[in-house]
NUTIGU-218272 format. One line per 5 residues: number of its first residue (from 1); their letters; for each residue x negated, z, y negated of N, C-alpha, C, O. Coordinates in steps of 0.001 Angstrom, whole numbers, plus 524288, in hexadecimal, padded with zeros to 5 digits. Each point is the difference from the previous one (the first is absolute). Example, Ala and Ser with C-alpha at 12.3 -4.5 7.8 and 13.67 -1.06 7.14 Angstrom:
<sites>
1	AS	7CC7A,81E78,8163A,8037A,80000,7FB5A,7FC7C,80000,7FB50,7FBF4,80299,80013; 8056A,7FA97,7FBD3,7FCCC,8003C,7FB5A,80302,802DA,7FBBE,7FE03,800A9,7FBAC .
</sites>
This chain:
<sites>
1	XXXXX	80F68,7C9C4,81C80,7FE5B,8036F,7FBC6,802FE,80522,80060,804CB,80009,7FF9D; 7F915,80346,800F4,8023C,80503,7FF91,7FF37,803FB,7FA80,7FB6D,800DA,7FEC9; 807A6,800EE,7FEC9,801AA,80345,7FCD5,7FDA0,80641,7FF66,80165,80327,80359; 7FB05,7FE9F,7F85F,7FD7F,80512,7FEE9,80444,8023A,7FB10,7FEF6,7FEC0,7FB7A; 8055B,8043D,80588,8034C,80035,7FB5D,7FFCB,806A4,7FEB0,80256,803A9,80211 .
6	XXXXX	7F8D8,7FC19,7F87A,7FFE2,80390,7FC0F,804D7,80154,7FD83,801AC,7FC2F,7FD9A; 80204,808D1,801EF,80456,7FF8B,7FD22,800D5,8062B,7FD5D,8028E,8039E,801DF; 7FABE,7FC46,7F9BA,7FFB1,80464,7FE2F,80317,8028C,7FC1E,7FE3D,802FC,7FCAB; 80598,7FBF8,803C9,8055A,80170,7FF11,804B4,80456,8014F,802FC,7FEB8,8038B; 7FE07,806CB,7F9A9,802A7,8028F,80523,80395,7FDFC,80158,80143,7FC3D,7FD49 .
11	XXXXX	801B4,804D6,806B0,80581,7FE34,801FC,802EB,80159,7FE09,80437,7FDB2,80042; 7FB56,805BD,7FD65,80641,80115,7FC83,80000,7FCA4,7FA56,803BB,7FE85,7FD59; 7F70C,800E9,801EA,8011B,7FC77,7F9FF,7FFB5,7FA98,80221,7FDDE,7FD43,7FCAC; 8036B,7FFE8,807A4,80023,7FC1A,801A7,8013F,7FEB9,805F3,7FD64,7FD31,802E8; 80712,8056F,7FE39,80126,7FFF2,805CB,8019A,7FA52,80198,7FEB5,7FF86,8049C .
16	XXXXX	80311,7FCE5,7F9FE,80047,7FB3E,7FFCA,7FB7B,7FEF2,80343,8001E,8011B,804AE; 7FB94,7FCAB,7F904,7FBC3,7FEA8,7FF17,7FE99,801FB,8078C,7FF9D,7FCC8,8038E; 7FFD7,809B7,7FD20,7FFC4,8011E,804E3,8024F,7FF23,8026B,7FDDD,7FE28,803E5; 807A5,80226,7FC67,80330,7FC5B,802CB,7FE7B,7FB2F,80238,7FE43,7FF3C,8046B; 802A5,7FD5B,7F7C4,7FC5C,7F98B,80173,7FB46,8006A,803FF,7FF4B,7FCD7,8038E .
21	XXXXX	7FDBA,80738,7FB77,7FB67,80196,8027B,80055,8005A,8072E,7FDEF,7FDAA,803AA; 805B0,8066A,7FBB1,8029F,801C2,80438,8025A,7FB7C,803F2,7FF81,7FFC4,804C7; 8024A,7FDE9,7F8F0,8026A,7FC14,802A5,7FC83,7FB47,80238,800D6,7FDEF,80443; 7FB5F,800B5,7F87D,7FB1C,7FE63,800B8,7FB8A,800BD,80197,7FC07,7FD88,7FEE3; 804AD,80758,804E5,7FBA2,80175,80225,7FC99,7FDFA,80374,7FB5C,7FEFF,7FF40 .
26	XXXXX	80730,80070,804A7,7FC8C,7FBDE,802D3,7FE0F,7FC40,7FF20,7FE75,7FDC2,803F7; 800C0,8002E,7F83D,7FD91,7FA44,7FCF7,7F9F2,80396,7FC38,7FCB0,7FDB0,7FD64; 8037D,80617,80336,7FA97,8012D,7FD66,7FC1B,80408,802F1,801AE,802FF,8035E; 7F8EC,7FCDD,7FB1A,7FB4C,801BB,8027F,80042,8056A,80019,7FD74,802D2,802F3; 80543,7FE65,7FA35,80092,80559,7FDC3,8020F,801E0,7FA39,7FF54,7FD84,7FBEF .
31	XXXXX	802C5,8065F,80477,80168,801DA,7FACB,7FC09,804CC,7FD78,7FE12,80372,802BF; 8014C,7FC33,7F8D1,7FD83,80408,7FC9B,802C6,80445,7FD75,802D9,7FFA8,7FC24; 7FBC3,8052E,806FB,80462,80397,7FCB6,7FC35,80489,7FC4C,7FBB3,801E7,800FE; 80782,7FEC6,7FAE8,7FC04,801CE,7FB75,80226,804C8,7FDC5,7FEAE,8015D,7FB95; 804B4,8016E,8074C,803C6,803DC,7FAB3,7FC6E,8012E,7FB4E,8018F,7FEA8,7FBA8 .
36	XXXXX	7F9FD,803A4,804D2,7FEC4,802AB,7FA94,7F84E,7FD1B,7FF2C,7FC4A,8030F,80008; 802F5,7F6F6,7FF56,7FB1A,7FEF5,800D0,7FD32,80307,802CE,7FC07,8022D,7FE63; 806DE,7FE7C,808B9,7FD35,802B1,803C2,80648,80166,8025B,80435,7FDAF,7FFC3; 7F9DA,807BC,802C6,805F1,801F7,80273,8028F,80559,7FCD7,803C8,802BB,8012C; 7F925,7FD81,7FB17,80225,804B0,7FC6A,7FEA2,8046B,80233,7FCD3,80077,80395 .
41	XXXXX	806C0,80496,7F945,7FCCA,8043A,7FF78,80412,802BC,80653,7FE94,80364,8031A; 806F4,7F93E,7FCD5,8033D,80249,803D2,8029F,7FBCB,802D5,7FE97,7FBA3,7FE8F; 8055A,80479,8059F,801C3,7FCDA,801FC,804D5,7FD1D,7FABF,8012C,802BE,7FC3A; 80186,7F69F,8047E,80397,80055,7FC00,802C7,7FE25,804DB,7FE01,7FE03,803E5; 80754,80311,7FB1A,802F2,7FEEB,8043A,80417,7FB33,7FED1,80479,7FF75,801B0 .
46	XXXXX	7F8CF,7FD7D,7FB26,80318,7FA44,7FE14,7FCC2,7FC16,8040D,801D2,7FCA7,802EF; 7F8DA,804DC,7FC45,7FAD8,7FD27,8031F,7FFF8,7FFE9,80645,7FEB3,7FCB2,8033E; 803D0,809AC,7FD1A,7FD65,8018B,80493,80754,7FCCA,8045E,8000B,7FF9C,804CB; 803E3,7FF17,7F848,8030E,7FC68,80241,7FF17,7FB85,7FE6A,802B3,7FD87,8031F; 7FB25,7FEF6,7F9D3,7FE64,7FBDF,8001C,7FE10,7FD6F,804EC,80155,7FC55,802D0 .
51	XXXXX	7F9D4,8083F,7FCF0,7FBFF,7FFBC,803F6,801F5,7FFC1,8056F,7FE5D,7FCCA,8032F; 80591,8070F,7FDE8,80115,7FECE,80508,80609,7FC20,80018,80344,80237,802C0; 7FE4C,7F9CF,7FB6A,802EB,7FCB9,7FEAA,7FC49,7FC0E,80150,7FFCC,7FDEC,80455; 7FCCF,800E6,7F757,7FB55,7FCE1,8025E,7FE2B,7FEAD,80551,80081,7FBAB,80207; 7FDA1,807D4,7FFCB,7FDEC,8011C,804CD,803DD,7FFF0,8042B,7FCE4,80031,803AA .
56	XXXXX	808B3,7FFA6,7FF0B,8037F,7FFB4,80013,8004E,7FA54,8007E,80239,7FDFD,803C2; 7FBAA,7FF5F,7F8A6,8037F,7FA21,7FE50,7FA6D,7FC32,8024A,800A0,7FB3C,8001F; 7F972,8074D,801D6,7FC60,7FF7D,80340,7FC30,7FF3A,7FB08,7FBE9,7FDBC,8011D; 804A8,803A8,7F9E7,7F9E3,800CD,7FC4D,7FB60,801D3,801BF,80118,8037E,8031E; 7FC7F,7FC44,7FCB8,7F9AB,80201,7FF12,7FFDF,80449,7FB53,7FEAF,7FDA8,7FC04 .
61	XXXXX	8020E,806FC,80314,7FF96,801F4,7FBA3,7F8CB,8026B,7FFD3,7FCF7,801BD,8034C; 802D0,7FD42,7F7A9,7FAD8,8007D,7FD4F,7FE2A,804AB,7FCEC,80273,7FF2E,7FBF2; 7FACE,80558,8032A,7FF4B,802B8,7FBE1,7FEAA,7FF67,7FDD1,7FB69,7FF35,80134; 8058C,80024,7F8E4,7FBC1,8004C,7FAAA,7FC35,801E4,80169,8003E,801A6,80483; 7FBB4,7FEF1,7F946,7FAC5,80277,7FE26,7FD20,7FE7F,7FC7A,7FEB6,7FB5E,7FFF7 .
66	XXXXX	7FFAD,807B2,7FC88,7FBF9,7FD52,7FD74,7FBB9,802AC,7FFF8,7FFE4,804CD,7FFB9; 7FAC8,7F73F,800AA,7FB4B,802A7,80068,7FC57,80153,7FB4A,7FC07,802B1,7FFB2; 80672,7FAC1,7FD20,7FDB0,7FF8F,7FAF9,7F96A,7FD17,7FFDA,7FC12,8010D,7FD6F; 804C1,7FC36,80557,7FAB9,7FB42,800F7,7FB43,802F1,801AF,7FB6B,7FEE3,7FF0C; 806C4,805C6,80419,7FCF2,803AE,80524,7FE13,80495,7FA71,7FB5A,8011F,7FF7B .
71	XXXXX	807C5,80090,7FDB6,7FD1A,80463,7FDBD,8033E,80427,800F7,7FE9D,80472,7FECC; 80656,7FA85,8039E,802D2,8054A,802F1,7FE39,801D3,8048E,7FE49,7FCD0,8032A; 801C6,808A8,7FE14,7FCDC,80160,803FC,80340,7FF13,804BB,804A6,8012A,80068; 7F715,7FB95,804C7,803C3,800A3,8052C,8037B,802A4,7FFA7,8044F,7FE1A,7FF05; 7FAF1,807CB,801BD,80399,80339,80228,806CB,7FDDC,7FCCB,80487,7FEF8,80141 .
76	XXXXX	7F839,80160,7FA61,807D8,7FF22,7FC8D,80265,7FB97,801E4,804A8,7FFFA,80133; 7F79A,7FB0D,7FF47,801F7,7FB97,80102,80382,80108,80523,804AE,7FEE5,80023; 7F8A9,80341,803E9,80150,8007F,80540,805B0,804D6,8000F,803C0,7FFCE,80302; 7FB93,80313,7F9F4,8061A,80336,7FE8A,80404,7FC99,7FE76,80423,7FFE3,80273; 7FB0F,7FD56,7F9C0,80499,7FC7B,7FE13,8024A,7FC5D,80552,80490,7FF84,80171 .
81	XXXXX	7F71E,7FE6D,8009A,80029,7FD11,805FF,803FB,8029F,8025D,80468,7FE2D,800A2; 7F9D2,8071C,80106,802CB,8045F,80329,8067F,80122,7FE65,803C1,8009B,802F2; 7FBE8,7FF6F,7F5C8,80587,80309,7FE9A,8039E,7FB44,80151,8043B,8011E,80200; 7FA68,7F88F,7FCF2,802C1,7FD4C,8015D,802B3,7FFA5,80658,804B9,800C5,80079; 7F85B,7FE2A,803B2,7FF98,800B4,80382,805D6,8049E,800D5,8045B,7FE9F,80182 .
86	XXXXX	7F999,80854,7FCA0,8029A,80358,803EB,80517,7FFB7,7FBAE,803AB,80304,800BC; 7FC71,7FA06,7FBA2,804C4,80021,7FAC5,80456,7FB9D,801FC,804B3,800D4,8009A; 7F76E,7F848,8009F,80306,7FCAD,80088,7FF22,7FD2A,80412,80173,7FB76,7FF59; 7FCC9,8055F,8048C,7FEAD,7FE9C,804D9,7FC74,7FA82,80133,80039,7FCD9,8039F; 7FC33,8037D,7F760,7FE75,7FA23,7FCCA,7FAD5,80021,805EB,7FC9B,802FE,801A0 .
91	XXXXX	805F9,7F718,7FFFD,7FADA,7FE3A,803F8,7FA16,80016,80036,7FCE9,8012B,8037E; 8024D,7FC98,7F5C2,7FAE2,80082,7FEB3,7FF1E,800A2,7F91F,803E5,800FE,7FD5B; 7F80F,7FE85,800A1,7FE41,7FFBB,7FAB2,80035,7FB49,7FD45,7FE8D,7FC16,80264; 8029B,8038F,7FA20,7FF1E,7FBDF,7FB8C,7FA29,801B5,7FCD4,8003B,7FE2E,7FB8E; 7FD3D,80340,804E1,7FA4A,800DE,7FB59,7FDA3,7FCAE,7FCDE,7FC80,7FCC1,80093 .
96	XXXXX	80759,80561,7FA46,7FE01,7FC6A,7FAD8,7FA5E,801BD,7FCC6,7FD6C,8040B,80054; 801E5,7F7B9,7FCD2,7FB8C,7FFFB,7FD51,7F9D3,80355,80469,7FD27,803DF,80005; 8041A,7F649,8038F,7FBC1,802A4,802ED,7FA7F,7FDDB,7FD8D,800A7,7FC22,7FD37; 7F9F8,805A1,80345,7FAF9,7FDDA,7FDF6,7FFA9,7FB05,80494,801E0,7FFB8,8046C; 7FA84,7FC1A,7F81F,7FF58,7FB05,80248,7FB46,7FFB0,800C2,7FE90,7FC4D,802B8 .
101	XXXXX	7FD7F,80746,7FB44,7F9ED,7FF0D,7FFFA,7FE1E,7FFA8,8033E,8039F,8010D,802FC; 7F75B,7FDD3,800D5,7FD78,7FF94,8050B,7FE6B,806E3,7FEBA,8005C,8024C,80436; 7FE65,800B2,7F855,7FCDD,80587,7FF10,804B9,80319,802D3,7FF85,8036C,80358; 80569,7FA77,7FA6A,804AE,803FB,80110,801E7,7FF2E,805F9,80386,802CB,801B6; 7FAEC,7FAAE,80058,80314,7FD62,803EE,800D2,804B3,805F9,803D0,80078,802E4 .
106	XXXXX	7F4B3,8039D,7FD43,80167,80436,80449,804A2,80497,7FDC0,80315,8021A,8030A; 7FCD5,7FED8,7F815,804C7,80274,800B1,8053A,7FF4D,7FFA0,80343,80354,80130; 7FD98,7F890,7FD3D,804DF,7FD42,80302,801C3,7FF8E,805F6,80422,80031,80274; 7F4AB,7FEDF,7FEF6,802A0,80020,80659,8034F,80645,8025D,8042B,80167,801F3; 7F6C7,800C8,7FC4D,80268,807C1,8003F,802E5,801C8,7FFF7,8012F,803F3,8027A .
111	XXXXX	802D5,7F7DE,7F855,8061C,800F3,7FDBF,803E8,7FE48,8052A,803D4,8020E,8020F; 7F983,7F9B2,7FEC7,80489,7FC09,802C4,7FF0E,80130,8055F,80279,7FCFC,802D0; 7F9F9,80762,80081,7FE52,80060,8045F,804F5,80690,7FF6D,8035E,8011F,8033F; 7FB99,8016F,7F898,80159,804F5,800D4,8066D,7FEF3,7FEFA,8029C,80305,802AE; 80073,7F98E,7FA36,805FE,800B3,80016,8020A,7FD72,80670,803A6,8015B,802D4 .
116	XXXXX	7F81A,7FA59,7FDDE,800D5,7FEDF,80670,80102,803AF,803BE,80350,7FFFF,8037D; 7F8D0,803BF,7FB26,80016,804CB,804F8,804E1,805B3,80003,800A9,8035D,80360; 802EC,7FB9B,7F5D5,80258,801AC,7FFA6,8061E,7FDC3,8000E,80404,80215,7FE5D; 7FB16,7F885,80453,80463,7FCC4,80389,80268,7FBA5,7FB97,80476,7FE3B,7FFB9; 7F7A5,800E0,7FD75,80246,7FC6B,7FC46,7FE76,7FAF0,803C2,7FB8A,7FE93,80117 .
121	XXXXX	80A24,7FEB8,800DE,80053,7FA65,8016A,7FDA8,7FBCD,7FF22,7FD29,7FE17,80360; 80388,7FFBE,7F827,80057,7FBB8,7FBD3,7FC4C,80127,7FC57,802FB,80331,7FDFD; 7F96D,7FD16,7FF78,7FB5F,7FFAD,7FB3B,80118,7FB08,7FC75,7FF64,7FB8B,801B2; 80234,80580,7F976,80054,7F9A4,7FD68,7FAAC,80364,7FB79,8003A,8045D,7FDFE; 7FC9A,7F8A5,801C3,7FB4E,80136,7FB77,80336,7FC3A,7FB4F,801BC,7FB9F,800F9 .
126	XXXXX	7FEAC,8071B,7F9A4,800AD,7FC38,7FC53,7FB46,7FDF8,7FA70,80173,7FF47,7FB79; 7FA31,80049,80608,7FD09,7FE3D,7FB80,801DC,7FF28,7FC65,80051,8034A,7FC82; 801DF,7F730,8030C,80249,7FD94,7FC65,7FCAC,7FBEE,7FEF2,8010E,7FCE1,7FC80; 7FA24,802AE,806B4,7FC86,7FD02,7FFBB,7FD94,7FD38,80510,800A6,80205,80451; 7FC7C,7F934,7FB14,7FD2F,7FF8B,8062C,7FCD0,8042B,7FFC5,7FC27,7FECC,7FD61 .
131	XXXXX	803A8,804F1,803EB,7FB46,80483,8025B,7FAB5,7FD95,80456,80003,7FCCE,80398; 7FC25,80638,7FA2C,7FC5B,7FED4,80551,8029B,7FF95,80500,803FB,80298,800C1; 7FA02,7FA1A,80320,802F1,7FE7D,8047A,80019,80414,80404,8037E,7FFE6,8034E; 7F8FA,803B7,7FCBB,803C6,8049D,8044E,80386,801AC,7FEED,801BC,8027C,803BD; 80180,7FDC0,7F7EF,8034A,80290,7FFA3,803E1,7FDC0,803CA,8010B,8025E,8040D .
136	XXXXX	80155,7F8B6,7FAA6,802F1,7FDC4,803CA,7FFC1,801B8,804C3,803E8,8003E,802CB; 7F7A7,8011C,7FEA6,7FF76,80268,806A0,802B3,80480,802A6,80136,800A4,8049C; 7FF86,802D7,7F675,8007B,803C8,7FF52,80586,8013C,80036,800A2,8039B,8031E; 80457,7FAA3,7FA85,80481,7FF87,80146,802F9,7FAD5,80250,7FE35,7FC09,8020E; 80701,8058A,7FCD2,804A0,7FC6B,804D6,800D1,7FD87,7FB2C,80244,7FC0A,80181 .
141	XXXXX	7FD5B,8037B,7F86E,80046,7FD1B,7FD3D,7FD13,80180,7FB7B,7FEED,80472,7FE82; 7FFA1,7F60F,7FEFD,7FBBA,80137,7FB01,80439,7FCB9,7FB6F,80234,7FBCE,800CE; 7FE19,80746,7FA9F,80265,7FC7B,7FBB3,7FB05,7FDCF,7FD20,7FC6A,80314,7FF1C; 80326,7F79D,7FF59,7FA8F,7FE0C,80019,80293,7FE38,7FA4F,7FC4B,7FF2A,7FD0E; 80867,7FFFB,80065,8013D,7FFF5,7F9C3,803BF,803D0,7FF84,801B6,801FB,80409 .
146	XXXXX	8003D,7FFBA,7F6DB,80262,803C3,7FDF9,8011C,7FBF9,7FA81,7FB48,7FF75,7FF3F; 80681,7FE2F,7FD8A,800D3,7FD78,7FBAF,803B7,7FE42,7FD9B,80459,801B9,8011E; 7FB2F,7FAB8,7FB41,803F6,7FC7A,7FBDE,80056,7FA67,802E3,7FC3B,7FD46,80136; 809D3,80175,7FFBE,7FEE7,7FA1F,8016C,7FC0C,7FD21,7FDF9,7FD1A,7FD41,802AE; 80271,80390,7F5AB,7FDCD,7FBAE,7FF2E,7F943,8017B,80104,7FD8F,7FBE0,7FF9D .
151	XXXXX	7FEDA,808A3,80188,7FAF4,8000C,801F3,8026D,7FCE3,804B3,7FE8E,7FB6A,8000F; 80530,80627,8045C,7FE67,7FE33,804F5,800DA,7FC1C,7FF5B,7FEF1,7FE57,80464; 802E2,7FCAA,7F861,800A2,7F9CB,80132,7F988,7FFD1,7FAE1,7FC84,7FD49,801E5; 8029C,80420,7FADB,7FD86,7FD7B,7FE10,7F8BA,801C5,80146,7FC6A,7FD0D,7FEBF; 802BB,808B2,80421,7F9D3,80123,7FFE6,7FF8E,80385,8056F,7FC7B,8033D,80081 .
156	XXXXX	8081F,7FBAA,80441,7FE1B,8011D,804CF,7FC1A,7FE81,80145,7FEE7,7FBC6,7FDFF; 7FE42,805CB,80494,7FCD0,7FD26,8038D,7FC7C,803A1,8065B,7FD45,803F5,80006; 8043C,7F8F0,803FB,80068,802B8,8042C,7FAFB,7FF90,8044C,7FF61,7FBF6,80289; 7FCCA,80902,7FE16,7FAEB,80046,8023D,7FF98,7FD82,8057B,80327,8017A,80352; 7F944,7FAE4,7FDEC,7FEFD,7FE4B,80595,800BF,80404,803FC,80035,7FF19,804B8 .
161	XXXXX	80035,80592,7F90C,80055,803D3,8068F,804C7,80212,80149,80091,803D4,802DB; 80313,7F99A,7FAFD,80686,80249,7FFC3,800F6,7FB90,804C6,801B6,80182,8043B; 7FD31,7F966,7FAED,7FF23,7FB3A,803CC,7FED0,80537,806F7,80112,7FDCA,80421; 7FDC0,805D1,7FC34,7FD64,802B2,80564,803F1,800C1,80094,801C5,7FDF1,803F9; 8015C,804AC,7F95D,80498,8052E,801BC,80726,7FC72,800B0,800D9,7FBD0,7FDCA .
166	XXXXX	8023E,80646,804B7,80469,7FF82,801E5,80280,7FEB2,7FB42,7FE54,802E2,7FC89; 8054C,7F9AF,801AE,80264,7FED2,7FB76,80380,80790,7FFED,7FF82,80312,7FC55; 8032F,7FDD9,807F8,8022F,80274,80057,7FDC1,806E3,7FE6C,8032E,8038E,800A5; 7F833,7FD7E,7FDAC,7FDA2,802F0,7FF1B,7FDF5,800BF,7F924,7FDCD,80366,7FD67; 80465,7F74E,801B2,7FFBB,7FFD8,7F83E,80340,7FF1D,7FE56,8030F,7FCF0,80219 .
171	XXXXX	7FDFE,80584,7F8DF,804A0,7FFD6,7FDA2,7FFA4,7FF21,7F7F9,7FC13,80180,7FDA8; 80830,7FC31,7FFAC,7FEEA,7FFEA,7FC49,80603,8013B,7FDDE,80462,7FEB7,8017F; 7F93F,804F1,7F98E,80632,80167,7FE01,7FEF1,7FD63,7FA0E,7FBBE,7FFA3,7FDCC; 8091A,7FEBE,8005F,7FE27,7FDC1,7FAE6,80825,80218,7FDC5,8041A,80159,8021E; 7F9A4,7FD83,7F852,80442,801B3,7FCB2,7FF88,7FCBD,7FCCC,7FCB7,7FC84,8006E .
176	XXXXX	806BD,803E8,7FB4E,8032B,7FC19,7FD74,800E1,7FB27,8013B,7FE45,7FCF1,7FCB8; 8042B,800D0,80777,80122,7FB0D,800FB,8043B,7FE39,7FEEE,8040E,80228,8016D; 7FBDA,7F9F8,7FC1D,804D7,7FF02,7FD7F,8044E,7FED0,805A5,7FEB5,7FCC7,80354; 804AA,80542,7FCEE,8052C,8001D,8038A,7FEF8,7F9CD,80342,7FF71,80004,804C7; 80064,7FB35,7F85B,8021F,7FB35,802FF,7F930,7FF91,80313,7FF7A,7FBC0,80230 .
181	XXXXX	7FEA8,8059B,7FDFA,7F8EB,7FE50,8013D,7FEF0,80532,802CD,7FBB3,801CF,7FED3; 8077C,80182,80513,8005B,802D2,80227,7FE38,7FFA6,806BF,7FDF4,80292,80383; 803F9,7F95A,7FB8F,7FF30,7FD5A,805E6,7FA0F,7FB96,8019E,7FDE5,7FEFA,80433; 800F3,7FF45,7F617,7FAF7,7FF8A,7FF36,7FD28,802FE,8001D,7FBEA,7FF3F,8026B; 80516,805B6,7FADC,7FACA,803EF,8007D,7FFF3,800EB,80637,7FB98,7FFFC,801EC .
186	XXXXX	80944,800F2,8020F,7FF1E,7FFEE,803FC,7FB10,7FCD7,803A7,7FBE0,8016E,80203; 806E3,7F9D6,7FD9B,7FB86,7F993,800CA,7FBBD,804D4,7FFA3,7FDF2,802DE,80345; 801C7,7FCA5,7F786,7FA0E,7FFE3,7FE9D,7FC37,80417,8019D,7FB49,7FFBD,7FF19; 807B8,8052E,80412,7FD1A,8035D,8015E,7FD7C,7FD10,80557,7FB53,7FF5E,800EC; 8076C,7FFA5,80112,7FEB9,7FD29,804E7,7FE5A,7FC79,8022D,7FF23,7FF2B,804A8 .
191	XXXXX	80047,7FE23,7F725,7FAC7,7FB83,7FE4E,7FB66,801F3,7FEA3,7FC2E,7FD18,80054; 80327,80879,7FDC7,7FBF7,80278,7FF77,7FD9B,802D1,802B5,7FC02,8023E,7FE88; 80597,7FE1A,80515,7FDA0,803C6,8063D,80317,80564,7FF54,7FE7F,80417,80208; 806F1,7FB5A,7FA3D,8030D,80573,80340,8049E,80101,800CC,80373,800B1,7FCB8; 7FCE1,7FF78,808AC,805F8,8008B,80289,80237,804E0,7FCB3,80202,80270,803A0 .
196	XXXXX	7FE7C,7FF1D,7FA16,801F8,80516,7FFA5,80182,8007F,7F8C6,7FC67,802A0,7FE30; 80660,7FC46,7FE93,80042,7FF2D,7FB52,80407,8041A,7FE5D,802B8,801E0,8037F; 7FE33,80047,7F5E7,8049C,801CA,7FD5A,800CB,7FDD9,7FAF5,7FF83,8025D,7FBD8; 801A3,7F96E,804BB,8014A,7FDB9,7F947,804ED,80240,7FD29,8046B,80003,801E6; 7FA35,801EC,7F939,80580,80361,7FC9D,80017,7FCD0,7FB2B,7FC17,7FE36,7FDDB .
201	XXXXX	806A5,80179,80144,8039A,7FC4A,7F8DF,7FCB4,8049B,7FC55,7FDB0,7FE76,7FC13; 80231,8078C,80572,8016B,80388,7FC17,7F960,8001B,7FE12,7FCA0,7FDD7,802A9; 80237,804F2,7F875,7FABA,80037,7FC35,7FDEF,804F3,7FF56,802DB,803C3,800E5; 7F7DA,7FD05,7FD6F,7FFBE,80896,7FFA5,80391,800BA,7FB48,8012B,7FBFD,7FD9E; 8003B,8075E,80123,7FB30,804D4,802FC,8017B,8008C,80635,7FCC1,80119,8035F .
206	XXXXX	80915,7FDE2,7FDA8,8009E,800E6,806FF,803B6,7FB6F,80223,804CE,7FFEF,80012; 7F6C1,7FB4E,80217,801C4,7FBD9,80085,80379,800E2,804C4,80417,7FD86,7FF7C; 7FBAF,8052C,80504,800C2,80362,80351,8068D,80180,7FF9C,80307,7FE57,80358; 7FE34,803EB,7F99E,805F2,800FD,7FF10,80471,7FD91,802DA,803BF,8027D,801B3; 7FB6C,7F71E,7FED7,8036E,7FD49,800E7,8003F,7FBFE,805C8,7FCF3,7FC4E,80068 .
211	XXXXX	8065F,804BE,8032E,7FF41,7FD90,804B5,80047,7F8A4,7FFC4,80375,7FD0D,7FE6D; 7F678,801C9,8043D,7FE3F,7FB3E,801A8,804DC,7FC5D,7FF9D,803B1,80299,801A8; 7FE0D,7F85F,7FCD9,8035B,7FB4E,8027C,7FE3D,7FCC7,80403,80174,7FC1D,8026E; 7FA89,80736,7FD5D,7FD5A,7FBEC,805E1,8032C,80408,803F7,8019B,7FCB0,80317; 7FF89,80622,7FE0E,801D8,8040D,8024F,8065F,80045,80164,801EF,7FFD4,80467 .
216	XXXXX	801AF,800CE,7F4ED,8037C,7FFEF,7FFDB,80349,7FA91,801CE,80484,8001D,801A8; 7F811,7FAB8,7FDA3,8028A,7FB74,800BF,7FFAE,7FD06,7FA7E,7FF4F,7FB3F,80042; 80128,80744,7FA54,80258,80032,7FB30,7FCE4,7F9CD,7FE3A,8011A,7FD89,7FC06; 7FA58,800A3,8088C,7FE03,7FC33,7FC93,80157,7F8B9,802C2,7FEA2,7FB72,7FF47; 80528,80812,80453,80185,7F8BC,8033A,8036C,7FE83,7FCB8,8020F,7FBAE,80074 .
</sites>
């Protein structure tokens, strides 16, 4: 099982936390770096050593983005792509709140064809949902949940065409898990067709804040 660790937290109000991170790098798929829900208006130079600390320690670093469920225009999306990139030397994109519809699905490809050509590595699409099944095609990882432990134990339920694709190509992030059932939510991603999981203790408004124990160790 490999590790997708969202940590949207700056480093200075929680250097700890990056620390642990740091040290733990090689045990995850990648990291998500977010300074300002995206890469902000300028470089921050708390991030932009994180980042290369990270990377350094052999991370995958990720850029925020958000697409706003495809109603931001390419071009911006593909700038934010860019500022990360020439700001924090981020491998590839994170793109949240991507559309799941079969209608939406060619311009997603457009999205995910054009940050490609502008050297983005890594593509993680984040629905938050199973999306129509090209999408999966479409990047190096699909987040196929986004949720509350208790939806994902009590009203998951997972489409016959996820069964096609590489465990290693789906992913599920879930929040509020209670600390000792940490290592269960693990299990359980991977019983579900996805190698690739981020389970957090923490709740919204920014469940996100607080680094994984699947990660840190905090739950053996």
């Amino acid at each position: 099982m490999s590790l997708l660790i969202p940590l949207y937290v700056h480093p200075a109000d929680d250097p700890g936390a990056w620390h642990r991170l740091i040290q733990a790098a090689g045990d995850t798929y990648g990291v998500i770096l977010n300074p300002a829900n995206g890469p902000g208006e300028r470089p921050d130079p708390a991030f932009a050593a994180a980042a290369g600390a990270l990377r350094e320690a052999g991370a995958r670093i990720l850029g925020y983005v958000d697409t706003d469920y495809g109603t931001r225009e390419r071009a911006a999306v593909a700038a934010d792509v860019r500022r990360h990139q020439e700001w924090y030397a981020a491998d590839g994109c994170f793109l949240d709140q991507v559309t799941a519809t079969p209608d939406a699905l060619p311009a997603c490809r457009r999205l995910v064809r054009t940050v490609r050509r502008q050297g983005a590595g890594t593509v993680v699409l984040n629905p938050g949902v199973h999306p129509a099944p090209g999408y999966a095609r479409l990047a190096d990882l699909t987040v196929t949940f986004e949720g509350h432990w208790t939806t994902y134990v009590s009203a998951f339920s997972r489409p016959q065409w996820t069964a096609r694709h590489p465990p290693e190509r789906l992913c599920h992030l879930v929040y509020g898990v209670p600390e000792a059932l940490v290592p269960l939510a693990v299990r359980t991603a991977g019983e579900r067709g996805a190698a690739v999981c981020g389970p957090v203790t923490g709740e919204l408004p920014n469940p996100w804040a607080e680094l994984t124990p699947a990660l840190t160790g905090t739950e053996s």
